[in-house]
N, C-alpha and C positions, 0 to 999 in steps of 0.2 A: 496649763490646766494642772491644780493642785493632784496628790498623789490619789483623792476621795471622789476624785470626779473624773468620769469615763464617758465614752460615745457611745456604748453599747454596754448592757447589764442583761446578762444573760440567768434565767431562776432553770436551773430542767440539770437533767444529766443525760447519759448515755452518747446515743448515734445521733439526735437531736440537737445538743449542747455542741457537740463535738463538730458535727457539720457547721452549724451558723456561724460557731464563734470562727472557725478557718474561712468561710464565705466574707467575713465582717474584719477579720485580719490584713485578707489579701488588697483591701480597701484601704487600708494604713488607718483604721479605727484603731481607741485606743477601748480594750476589751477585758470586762471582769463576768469572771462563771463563778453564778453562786449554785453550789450542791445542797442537798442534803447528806450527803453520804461522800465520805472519803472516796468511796471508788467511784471515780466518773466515770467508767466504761459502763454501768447499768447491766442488764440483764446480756450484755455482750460478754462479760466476765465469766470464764469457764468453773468448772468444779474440777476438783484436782482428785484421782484416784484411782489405787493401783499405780502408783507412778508417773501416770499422764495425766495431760489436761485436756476435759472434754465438755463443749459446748451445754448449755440449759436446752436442750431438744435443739430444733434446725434454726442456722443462724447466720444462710448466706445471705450477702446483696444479690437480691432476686427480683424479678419483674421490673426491671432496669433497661433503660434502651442504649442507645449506642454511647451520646454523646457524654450521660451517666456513667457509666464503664470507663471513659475516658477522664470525666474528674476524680471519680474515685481511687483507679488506679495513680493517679496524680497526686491526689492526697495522703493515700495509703504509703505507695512506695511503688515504681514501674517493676518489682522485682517479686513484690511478695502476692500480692494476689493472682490467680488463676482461674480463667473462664470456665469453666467443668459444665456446660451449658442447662437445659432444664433437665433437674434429674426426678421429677413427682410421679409418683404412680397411685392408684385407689386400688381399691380390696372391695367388689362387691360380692356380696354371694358366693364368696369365696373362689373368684378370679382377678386375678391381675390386669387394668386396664394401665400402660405407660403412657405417662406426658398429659396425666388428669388426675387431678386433685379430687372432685365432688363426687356424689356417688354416680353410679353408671348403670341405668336400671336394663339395658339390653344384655346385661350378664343376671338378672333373677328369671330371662326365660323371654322366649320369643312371646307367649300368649299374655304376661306381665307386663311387656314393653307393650305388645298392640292396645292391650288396655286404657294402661298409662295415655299412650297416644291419642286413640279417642276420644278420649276422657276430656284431654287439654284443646282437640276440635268444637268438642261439645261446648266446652267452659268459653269460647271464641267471647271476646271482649274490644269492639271497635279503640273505646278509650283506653287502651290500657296503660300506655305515654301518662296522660295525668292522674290515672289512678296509683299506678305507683309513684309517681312526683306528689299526691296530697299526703299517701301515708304517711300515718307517724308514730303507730309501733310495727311491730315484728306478725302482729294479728292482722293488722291489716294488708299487709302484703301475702300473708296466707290465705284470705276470703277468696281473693285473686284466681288462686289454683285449684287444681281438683282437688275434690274429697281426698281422694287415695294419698295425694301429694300431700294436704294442709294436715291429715292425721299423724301420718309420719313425721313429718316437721314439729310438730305440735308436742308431739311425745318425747318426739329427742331433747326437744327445749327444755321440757318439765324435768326430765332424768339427768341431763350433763350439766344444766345450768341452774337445776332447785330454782327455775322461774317460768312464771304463764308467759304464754309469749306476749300476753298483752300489756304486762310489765316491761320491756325490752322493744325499744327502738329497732326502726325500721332497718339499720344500719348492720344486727347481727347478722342480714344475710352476706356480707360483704366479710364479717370478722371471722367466720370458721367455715372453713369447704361445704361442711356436712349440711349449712342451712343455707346456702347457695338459693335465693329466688329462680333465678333460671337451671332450669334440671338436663341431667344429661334420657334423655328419652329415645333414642335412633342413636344409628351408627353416624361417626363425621360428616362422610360424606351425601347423607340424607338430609342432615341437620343444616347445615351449611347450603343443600341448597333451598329449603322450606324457610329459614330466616331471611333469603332474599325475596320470596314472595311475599311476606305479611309480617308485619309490623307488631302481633299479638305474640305470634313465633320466635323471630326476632327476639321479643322481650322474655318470652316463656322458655326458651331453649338452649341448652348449653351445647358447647363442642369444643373441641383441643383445641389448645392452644397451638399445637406443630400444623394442624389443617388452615387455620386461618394465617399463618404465613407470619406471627408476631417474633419478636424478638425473643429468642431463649438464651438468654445469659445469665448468668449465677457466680460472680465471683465469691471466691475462699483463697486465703491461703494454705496452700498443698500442703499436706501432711505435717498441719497445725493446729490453731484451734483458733477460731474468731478474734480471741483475747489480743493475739497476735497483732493483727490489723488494728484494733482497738490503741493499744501500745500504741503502736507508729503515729494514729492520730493523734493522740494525747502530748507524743513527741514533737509532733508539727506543732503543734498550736504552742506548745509552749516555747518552742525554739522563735515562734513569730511575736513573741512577748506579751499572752495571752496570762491575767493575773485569776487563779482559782482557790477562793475559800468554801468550806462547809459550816453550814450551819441551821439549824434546825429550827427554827425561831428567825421568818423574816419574814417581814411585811413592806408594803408599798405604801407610800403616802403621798398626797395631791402635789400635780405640780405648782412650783414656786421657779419663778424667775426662768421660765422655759427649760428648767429641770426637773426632773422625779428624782424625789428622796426616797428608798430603799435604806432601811435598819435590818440590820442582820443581828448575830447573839455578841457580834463583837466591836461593831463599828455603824457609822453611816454614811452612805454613797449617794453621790448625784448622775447621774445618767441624764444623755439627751433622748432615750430610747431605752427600752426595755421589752426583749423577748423572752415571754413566758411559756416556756416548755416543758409543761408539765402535764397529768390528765386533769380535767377540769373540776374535781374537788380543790384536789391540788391548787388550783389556779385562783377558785374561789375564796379558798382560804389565806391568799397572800394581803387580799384588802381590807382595811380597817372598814372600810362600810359593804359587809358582805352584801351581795346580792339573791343567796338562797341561803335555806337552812336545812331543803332536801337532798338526799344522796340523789346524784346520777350517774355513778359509775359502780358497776358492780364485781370486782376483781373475780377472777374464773379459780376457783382452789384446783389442782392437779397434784397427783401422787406419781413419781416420774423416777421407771424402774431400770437402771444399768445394768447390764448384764456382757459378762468375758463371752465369746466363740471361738471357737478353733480355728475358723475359717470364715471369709466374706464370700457368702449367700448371694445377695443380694447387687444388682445394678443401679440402684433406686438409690439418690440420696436423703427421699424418704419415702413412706407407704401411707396413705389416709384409710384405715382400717373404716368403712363404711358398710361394713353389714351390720343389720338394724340388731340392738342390745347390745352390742358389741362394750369390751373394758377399753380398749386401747382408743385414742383418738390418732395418735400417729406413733412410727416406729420410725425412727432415724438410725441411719446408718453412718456411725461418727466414723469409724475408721476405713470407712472407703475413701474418703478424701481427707480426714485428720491425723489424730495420734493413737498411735498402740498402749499395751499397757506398758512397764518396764520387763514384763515376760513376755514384748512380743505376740501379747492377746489383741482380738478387736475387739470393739466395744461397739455395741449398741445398745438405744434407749429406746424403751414407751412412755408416752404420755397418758395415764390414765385418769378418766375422772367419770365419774356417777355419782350425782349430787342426791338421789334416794337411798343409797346402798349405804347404811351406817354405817356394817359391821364391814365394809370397803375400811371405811373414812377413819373407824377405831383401829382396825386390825390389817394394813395389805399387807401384809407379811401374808395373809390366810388366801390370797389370793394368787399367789406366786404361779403356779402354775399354770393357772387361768394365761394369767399376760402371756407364759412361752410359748401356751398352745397358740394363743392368737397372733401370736410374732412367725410361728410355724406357720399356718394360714396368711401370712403376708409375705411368705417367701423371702424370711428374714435369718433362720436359723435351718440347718436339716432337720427331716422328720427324726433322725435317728442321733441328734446330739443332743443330751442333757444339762440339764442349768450344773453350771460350775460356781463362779463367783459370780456376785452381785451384790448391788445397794441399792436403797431404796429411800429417796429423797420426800419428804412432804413439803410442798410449796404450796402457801398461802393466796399469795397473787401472783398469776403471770398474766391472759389476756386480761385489759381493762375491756368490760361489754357496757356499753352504753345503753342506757335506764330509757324510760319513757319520756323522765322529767328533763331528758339532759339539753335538746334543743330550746325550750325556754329558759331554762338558767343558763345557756351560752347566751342566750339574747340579750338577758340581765346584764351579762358578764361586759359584752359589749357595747351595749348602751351607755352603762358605767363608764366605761373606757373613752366612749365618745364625749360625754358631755364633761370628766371631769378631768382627763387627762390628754385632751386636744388628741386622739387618736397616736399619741408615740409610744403606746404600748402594745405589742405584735403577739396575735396567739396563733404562729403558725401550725397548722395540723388538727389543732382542733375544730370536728364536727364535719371531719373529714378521715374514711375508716383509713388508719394510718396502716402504711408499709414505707418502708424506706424510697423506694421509687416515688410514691405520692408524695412522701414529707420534699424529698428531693428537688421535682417540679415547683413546688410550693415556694420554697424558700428559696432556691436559683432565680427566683423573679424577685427578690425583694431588693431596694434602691438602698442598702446601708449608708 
């Protein structure tokens, strides 16, 4: 096989690139990763400050099951990564619920929660299996629920996401805690046992994850930063003779001769395969005969504020700030399990975003305080210690939220694929709300 032609043509970067091309290595494929960006580690790449290096918010391998733990550690290095097991906590109403993400409405008040309760007896829906299986925005999974529920949801959508929920896919309840379809209403072990009676419940109700007995694992490398593990992959794959260029300008063209031609800015390659790991603009735009002309990805802008402590607060290796208006979407806690600063400071971060608040979006510097009071309220800092150092990052895109339009231009995407590239082109993860454990299952099945 000439030097232009490979088994495998990988388009994506990050944790995605990084896994397949070592799944497709171990296979004795011969493997090219095209980036767009010199740093293949993606949003796993730390920010450097104060002397250390600290994660872009929370950035363990989480929601991972056994046998996951075992190849990753594998790939990683059996040395550097550490099981710190499920460390989430939520902030409702201003209490601490551990070992739950979403919000937890039995902390706004017993006579709140009965309500709630009711409400979702009343709202009783035999079909509720296919009605959530037909939606296909983020409104129609909310018709679903009570008033009480869909208003809340509804507001939060318009305020963090500057979108109607009926523009956004059915999928945002799966991409942020806070729009969670199934809600936390009752204590666990209430919960837990009314979804074994009925199938409406079931669907409509949330409970811990430590009550239902799943796996709580969370690898990190101890007193590191994700970057770390990132590196060691990067090093694996290239020690198994894995070839990686970037470039910004590349397109796929029809197969010829049981090969797909891929042009990059500097060359062209044949492949007998091509995995496309990118979000689905991204993906759309690699074909000469596109298949849409509409967005369906809506990247989530977030303003993401660091701040020095004197001292680690906090048990949580993060907090989901869930009282309703709230600035903060989450608070992580980098130096309970990472790096200090080089004075020995810890660090932790909020995530903030409010996509109505301008004078947020022109000025958070005006909001400083705001964040520590709410990091105060997440039992992240003392009531009695003051901001010292800090910086304050504005990011453009970190969640991609999937559009209303996005399941038929994936349909496009793949019908394309089907009819003019005999199906040897893979878009693992897409149309599937990605987490590392999901992309993981996904792609651990695939026959390289």
């Amino acid at each position: 096989m000439s030097e232009n032609y490979f088994d495998i043509i990988i388009i994506g970067t990050g944790f995605r690139a990084l896994v397949t091309s070592y799944l497709a290595l171990k296979k004795n494929k011969k493997v090219l990763i095209i980036s767009n960006s010199k740093n293949l580690s993606g949003v796993m790449s730390p920010i450097t400050w104060k002397g250390g290096s600290f994660d872009k918010g929370y950035q363990f391998f989480d929601g991972i099951d056994k046998s996951q733990k075992l190849f990753l550690t594998k790939f990683v290095g059996n040395n550097l990564l550490h099981d710190f097991g499920y460390g989430a906590a939520t902030l409702t109403n201003n209490k601490i619920l551990p070992g739950h993400s979403i919000p937890y409405w039995p902390h706004k008040g017993f006579f709140y929660s009965l309500k709630l309760t009711i409400s979702h007896f009343l709202n009783y829906r035999s079909d509720i299996k296919d009605r959530i299986n037909y939606a296909k925005s983020y409104k129609d999974l909310l018709e679903l629920l009570p008033k009480i529920t869909k208003k809340f949801l509804e507001n939060e959508c318009e305020r963090i996401l500057g979108l109607n929920s009926s523009q956004v896919s059915y999928s945002l309840e799966k991409t942020l805690p806070k729009f969670c379809f199934r809600q936390s209403i009752l204590p666990p072990n209430i919960s837990n046992f009314l979804k074994k009676k009925s199938n409406y419940l079931s669907s409509t109700i949330a409970t811990t994850r430590n009550s239902l007995k799943l796996d709580c694992i969370s690898l990190y490398p101890k007193g590191k930063n994700i970057g770390v593990a990132s590196d060691a992959m990067k090093k694996k794959i290239v020690d198994l003779g894995v070839k990686i260029i970037n470039s910004n300008e590349t397109k796929i063209f029809n197969l010829e001769n049981k090969f797909i031609k891929v042009k990059s800015e500097k060359a062209v390659f044949k492949a007998k395969k091509i995995y496309v790991l990118t979000d689905l603009d991204d993906a759309v735009s690699l074909f000469t005969n596109k298949v849409s002309e509409t967005k369906s990805i809506h990247y989530l802008p977030q303003i993401f504020y660091y701040f020095t402590s004197n001292k680690i607060k906090s048990k949580f290796q993060y907090v989901m700030n869930n009282n309703i208006n709230n600035l903060v979407n989450r608070a992580n806690n980098h130096s309970l399990y990472g790096e200090k600063t080089e004075n020995n400071k810890n660090v932790i971060s909020a995530e903030v975003c409010d996509n109505k608040n301008e004078i947020l979006q022109k000025n958070p510097e005006k909001f400083i305080d705001k964040v520590w009071e709410e990091l105060r309220s997440m039992q992240m800092v003392d009531k009695i210690e003051k901001i010292s150092d800090y910086k304050i990052f504005k990011i453009n895109k970190t969640l991609p939220i999937e559009l209303i339009t996005y399941n038929k231009t994936l349909k496009n995407l793949k019908l394309n694929i089907s009819q003019n590239f005999n199906n040897q082109i893979k878009l693992p993860g897409l149309g599937v709300p990605f987490s590392r454990s999901n992309f993981l299952k996904m792609v651990q099945d695939e026959k390289f």
